[in-house]
Short mmCIF file of the C-alpha atoms (twelve columns), coordinates in Angstrom:
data_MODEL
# 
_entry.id   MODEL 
# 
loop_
_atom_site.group_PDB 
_atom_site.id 
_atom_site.type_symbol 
_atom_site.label_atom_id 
_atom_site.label_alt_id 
_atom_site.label_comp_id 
_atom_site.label_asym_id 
_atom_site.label_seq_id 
_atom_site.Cartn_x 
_atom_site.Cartn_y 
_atom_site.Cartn_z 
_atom_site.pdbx_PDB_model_num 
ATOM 1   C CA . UNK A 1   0.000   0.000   0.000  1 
ATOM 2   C CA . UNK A 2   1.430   3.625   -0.647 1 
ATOM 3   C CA . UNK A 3   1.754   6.471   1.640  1 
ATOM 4   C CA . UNK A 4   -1.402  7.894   -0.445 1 
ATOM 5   C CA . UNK A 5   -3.504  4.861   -0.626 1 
ATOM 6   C CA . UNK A 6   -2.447  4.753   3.318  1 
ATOM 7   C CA . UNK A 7   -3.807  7.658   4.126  1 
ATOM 8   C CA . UNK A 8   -7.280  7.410   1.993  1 
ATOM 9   C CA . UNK A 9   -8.105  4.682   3.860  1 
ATOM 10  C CA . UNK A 10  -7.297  6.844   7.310  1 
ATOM 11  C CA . UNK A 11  -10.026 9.399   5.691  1 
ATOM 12  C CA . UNK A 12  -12.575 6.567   5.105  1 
ATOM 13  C CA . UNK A 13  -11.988 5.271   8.518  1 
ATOM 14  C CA . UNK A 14  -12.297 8.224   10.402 1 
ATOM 15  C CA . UNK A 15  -15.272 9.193   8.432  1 
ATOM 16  C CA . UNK A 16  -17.247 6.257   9.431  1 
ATOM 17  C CA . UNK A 17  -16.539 6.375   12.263 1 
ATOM 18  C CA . UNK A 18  -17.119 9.966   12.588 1 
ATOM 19  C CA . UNK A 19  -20.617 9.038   11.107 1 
ATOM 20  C CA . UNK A 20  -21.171 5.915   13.189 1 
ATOM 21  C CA . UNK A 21  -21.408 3.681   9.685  1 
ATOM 22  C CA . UNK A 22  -20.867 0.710   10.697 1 
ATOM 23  C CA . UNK A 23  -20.774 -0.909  7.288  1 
ATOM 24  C CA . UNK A 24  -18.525 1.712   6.222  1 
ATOM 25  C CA . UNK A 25  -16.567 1.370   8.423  1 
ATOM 26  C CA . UNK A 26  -16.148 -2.431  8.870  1 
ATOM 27  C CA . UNK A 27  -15.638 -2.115  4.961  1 
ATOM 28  C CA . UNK A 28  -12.278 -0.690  5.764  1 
ATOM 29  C CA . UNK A 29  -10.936 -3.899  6.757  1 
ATOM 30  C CA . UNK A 30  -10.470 -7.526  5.524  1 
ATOM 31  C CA . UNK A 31  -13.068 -10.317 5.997  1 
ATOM 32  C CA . UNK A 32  -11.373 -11.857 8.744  1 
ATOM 33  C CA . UNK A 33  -10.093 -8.081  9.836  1 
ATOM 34  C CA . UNK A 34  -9.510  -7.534  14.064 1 
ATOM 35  C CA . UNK A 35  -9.910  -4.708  15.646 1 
ATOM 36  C CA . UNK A 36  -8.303  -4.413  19.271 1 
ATOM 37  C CA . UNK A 37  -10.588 -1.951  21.100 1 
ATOM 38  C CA . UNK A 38  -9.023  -1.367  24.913 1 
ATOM 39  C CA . UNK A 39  -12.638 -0.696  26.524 1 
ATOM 40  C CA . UNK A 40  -14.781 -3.136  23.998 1 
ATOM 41  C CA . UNK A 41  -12.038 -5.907  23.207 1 
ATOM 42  C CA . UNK A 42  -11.435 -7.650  20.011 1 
ATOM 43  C CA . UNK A 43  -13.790 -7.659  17.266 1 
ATOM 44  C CA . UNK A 44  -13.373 -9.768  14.219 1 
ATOM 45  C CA . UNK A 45  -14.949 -9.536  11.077 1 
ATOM 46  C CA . UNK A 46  -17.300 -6.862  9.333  1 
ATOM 47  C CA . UNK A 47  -20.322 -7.648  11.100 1 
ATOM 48  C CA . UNK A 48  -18.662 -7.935  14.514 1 
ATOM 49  C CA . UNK A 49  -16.747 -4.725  13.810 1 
ATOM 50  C CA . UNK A 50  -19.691 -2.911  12.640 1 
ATOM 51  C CA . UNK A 51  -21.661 -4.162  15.421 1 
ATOM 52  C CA . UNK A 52  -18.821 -2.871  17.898 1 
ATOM 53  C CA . UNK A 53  -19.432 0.671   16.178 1 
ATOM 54  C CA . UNK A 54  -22.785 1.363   16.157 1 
ATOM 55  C CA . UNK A 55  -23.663 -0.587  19.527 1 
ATOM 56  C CA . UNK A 56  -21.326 0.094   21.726 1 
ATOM 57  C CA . UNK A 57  -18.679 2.901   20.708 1 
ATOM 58  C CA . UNK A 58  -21.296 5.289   19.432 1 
ATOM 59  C CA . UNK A 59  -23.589 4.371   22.188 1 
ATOM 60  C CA . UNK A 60  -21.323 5.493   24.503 1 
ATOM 61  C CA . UNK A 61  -19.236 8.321   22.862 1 
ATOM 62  C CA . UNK A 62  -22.197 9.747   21.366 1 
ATOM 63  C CA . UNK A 63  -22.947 11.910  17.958 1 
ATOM 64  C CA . UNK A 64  -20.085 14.146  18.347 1 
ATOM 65  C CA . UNK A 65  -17.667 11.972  18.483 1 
ATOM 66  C CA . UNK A 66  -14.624 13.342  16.717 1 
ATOM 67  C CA . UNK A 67  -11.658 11.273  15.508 1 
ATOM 68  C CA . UNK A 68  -8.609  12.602  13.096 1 
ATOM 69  C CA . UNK A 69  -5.272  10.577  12.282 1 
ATOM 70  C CA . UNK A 70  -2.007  12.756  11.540 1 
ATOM 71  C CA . UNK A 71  1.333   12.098  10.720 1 
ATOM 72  C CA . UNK A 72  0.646   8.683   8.726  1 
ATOM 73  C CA . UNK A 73  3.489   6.747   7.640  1 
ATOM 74  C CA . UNK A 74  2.929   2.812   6.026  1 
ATOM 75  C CA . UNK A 75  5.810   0.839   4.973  1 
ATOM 76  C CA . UNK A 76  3.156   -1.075  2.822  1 
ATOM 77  C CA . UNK A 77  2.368   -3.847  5.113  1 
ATOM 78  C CA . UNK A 78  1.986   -1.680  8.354  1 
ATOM 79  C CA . UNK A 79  0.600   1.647   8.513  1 
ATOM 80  C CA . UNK A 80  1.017   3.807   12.014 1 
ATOM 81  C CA . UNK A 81  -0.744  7.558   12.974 1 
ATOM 82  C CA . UNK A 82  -1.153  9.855   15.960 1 
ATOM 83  C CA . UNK A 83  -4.633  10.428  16.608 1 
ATOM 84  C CA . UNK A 84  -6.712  13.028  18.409 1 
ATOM 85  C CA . UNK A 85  -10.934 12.208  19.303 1 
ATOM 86  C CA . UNK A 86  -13.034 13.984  21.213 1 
ATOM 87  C CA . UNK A 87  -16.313 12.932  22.532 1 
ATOM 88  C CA . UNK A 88  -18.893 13.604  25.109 1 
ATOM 89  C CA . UNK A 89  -19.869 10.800  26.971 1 
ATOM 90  C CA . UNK A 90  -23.383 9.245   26.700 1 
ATOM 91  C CA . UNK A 91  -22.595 6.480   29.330 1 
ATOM 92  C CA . UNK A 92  -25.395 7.221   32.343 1 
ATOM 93  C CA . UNK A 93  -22.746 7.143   34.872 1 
ATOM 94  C CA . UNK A 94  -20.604 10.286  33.284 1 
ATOM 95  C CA . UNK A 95  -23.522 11.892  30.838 1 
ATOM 96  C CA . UNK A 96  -22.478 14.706  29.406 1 
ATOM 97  C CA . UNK A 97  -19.153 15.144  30.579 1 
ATOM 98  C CA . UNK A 98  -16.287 16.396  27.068 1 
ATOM 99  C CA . UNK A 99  -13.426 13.891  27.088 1 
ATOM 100 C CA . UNK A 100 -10.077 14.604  24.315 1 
ATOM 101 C CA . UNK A 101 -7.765  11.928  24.044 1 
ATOM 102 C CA . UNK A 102 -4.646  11.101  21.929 1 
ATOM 103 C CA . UNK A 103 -3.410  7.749   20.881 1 
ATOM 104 C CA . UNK A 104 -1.209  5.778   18.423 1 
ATOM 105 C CA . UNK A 105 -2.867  3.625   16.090 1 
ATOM 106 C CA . UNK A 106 -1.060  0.853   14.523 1 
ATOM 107 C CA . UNK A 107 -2.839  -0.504  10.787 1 
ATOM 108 C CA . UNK A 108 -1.458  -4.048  9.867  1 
ATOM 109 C CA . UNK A 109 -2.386  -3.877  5.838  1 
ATOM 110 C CA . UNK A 110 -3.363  -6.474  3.759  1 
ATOM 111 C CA . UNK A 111 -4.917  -6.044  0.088  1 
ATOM 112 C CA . UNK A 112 -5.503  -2.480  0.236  1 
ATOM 113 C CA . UNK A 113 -7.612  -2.794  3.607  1 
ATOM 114 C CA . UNK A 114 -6.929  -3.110  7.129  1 
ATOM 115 C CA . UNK A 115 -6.383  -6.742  8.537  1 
ATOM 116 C CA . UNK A 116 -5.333  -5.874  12.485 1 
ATOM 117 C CA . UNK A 117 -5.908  -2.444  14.141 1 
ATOM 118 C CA . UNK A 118 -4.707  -1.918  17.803 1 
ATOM 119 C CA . UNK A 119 -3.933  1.312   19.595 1 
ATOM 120 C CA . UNK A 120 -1.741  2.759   22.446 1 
ATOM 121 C CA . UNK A 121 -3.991  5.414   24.508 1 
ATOM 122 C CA . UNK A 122 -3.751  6.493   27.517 1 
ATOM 123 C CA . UNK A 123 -7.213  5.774   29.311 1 
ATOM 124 C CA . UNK A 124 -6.378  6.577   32.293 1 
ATOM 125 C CA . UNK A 125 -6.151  10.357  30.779 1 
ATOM 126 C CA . UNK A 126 -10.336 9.589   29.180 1 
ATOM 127 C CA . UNK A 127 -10.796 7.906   32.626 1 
ATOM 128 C CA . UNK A 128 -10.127 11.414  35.069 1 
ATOM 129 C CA . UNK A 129 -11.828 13.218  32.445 1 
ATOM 130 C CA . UNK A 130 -14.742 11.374  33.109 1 
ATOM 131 C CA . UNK A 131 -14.655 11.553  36.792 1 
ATOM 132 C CA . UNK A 132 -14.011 8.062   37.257 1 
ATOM 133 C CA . UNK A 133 -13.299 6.972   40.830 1 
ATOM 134 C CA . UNK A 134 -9.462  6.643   41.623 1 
ATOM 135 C CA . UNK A 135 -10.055 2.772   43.658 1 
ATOM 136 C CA . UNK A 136 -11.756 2.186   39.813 1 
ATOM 137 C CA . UNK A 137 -9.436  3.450   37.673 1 
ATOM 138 C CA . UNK A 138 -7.220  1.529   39.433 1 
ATOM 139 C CA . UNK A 139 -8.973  -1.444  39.286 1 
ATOM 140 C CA . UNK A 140 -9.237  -0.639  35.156 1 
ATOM 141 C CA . UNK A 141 -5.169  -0.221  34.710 1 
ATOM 142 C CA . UNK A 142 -4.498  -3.370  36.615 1 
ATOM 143 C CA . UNK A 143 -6.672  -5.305  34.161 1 
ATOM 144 C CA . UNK A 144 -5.070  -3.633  31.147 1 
ATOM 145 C CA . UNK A 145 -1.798  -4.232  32.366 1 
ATOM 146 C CA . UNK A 146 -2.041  -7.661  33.157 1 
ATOM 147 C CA . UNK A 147 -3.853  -7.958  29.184 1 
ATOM 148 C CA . UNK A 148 -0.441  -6.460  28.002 1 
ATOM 149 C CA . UNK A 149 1.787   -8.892  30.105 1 
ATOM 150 C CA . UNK A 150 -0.244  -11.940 28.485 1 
ATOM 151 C CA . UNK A 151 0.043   -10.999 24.899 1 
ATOM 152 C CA . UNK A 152 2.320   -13.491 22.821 1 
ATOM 153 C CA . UNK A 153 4.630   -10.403 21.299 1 
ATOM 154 C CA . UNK A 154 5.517   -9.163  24.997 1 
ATOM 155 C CA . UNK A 155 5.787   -12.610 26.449 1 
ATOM 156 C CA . UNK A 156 8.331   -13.437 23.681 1 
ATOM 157 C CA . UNK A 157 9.827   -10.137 24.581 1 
ATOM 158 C CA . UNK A 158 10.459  -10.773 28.418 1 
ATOM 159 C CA . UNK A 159 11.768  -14.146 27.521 1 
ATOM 160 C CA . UNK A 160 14.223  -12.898 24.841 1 
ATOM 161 C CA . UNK A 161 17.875  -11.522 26.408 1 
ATOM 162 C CA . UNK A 162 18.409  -8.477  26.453 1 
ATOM 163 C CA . UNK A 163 20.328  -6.865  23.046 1 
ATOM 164 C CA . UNK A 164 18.473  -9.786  20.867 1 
ATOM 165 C CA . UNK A 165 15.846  -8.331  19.378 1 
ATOM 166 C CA . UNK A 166 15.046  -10.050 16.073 1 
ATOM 167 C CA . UNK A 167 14.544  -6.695  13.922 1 
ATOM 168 C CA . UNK A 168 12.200  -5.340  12.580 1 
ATOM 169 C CA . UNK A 169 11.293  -7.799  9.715  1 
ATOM 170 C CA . UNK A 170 10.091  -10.480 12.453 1 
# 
């Protein structure tokens, strides 16, 4: 994929989601596509990824939800950009209270569309915004830090001595 097919796809992507289309937006990605969401989990597959859209992101972020992806760069195969959203939250619990959050997305490319998406964001950032309750947000980064520990790529890491990294092909 090129830089500028890379970054059509970013405006397609952001666009549906933007307009809570889920179609549109699962049509981003492959058939068998994942996306890694760090509140909603994994999602595979247009209708599970559209579903994750419309019925639970855009329930809870709401109709303004904003999302824009900057400083793209794709090798081809993987695709990375900083991101900026904005919502205001529809959840009961924090109605109506304006959260802005930035993130790192990571796009692992396959024919033109995306086959993995993950992010890096700092929730506990969306979390104070929201007024969440320190003993809970607490509670939240434990469980996201054990989910990093577990994952395959960072258990091979910790086992791996130090200085052998396998490069950036692997």
């Amino acid at each position: 994929m090129t830089d500028q097919a890379f970054e059509q796809l970013l405006l397609r992507f952001t666009a549906a989601a933007e307009a809570g289309d889920g179609q549109a937006f699962a049509a981003c990605f492959t058939p068998d596509g994942i996306y890694h969401d760090y509140i909603y989990g994994d999602h595979q597959g247009h209708a599970d990824i559209a579903h994750m859209l419309v019925n639970l992101f855009r329930r809870d972020a709401g109709p303004d939800y904003r999302w824009e992806m900057r400083d793209p760069v794709c090798n081809g195969r993987i695709g990375y950009a900083w991101s900026l959203s904005s919502f205001t939250s529809q959840v009961p619990e924090f109605a109506g209270r304006s959260v802005v959050i930035d993130g790192m997305s990571r796009f692992g490319l396959r024919d033109g569309l995306i086959c993995d998406y993950s992010e890096s964001v700092n929730g506990g950032v969306a979390m104070a915004q929201l007024g969440v309750a320190a003993p809970r947000i607490e509670k939240v980064l434990q469980r996201w830090a054990k989910q990093l520990r577990e994952r395959p790529a960072v258990q091979a890491y910790l086992q791996r001595p130090k200085g052998r990294w396998p490069g950036p092909a692997q």
